[in-house]
N, C-alpha and C positions, 0 to 999 in steps of 0.2 A: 504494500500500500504506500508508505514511504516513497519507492522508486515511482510510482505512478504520479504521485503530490507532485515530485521536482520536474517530472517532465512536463506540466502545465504550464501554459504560456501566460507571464505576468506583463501587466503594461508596461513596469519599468526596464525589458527584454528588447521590447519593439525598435523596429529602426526604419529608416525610409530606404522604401525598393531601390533608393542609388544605392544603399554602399551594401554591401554582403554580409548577408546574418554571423557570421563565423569568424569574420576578420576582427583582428586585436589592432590596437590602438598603436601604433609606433611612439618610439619616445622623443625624439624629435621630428614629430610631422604632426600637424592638428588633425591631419582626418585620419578617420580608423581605419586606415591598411596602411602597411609600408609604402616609401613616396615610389620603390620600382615596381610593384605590383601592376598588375594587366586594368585594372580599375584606375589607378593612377592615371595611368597612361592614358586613359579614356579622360579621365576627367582634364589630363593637364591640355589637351587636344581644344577642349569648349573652354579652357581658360587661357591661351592664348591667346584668343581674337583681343584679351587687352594685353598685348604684351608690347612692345616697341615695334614701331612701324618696318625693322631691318628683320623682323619675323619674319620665313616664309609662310605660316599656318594665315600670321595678319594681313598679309599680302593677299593670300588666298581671300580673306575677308571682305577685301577694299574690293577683288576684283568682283565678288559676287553680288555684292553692291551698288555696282556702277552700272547708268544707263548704258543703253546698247539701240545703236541704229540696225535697224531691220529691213530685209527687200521689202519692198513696198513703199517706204514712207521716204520723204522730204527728210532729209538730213539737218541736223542746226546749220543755222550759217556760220559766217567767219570773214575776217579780213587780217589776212598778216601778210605781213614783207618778205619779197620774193627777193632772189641772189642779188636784184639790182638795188635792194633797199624800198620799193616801190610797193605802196601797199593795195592786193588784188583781192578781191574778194568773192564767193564762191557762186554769187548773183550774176556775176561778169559770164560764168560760161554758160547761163539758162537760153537757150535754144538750138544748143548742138548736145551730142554726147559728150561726158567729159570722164575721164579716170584718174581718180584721186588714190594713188598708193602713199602710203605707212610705212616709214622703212625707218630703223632703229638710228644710225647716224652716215653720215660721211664717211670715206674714205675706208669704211668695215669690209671686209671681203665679199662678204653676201650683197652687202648694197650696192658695192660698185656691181658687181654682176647683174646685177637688176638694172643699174641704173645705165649700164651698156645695152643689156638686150632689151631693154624701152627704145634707147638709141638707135639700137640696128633694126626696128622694126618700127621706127619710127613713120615714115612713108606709109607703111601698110593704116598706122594707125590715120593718119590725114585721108588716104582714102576713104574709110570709114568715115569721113567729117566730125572724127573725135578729138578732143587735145586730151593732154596728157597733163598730171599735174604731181610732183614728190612731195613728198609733207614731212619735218623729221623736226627733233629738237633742237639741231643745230641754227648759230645764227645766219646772218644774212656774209656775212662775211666769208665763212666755212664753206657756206652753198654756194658762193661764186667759187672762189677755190677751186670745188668740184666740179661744178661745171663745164670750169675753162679748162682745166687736167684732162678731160673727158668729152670733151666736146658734145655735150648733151643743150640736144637744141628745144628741152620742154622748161617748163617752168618751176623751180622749188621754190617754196615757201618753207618758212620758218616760224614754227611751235613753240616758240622759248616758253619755259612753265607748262609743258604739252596739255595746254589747257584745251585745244578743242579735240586732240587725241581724247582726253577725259569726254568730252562732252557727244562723242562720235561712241564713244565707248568700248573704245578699238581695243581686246585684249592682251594682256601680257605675256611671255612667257616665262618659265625656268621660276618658277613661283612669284610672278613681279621681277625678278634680275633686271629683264631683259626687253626693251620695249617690243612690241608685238610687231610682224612685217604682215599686215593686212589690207588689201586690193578692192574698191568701189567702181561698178560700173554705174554711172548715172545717166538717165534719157535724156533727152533735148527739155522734157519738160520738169528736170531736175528731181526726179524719181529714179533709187536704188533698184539696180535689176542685179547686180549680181552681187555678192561680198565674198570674196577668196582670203585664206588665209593658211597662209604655210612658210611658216619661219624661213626651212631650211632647204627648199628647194626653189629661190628664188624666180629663175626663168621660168618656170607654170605660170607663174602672174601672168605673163606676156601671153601666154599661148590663150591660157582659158578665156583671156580680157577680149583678146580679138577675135574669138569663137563665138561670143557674145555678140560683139560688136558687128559682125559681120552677119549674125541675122537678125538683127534690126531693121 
């Protein structure tokens, strides 16, 4: 009878379905499992989103959180300064197609290759009566730099504070490291038809851009 009394459950036994009936209290940690335990790890997971912004998990946070432009819709607008310093704005190309790539900086491996075979398919893209347009953090300064290195005869603008990258909702990679290299095709009547995104195989941009453009 004894053994039956102690195995009755008392209120002051209870616990909340987070932490596990069986686990002991650690002696330097406040919750009741040790801090390496599989529960930990669960908890330290949902308590990172307040940890300092160089967190990958918060990272992850910020990106889950941020608007995101979708086929279909009107994009925000914007006006920033292009390689020559000259501020353009994205109302300037509403009655042609126009393709607005996201490329993480200058003179990067992957972006110059991008920003070549834009170059070398550039005519293809005028046929289509499309312009072309680079978008990056770098300033106005860097983007002429690159330009004239490279003889690229579209337009960059510059992002500084990649406040409309945020507002476009362009994703990141490598958990936030890394700015995102993500490709917009927009119609003459300034409607998203296609959004490409692929970091690491830069020249797809080009192909899939003018596959689009081309049955328009």
């Amino acid at each position: 009878m004894a053994a039956l009394s102690l195995a009755k459950p008392t209120p002051t036994l209870r616990l909340s379905p987070s932490f596990p009936p069986h686990s002991h209290r650690h002696p330097q940690s406040p919750l009741p499992f040790p801090p390496n335990s599989s529960a930990s790890h669960f908890l330290g997971l949902r308590l990172s989103f307040t940890s300092p912004p160089s967190s990958p998990v918060s990272s992850l946070g910020r990106f889950f959180v941020s608007a995101k432009v979708n086929k279909g819709q009107v994009p925000p607008p914007f006006t920033l300064k292009d390689q020559d310093g000259k501020a353009v704005s994205l109302s300037k190309f509403k009655g042609k197609p126009v393709v607005v790539y996201f490329y993480p900086a200058d003179e990067t491996p992957g972006c110059t290759k991008q920003a070549c075979a834009f170059r070398d398919s550039y005519e293809k893209f005028k046929k289509a009566g499309a312009q072309v347009v680079g978008i990056s953090g770098d300033d106005p300064s860097s983007h002429k730099a690159f330009a004239k290195k490279y003889r690229l005869p579209f337009t960059l603008l510059s992002d500084e504070g990649n406040k409309v990258r945020k507002d476009w909702g362009v994703p990141s990679d490598l958990f936030g490291a890394l700015p995102g290299r993500q490709t917009y095709v927009l119609d003459k009547n300034g409607i998203v038809q296609l959004i490409y995104n692929n970091q690491f195989q830069p020249e797809k941009h080009i192909d899939e851009t003018l596959k689009l453009l081309q049955s328009l």
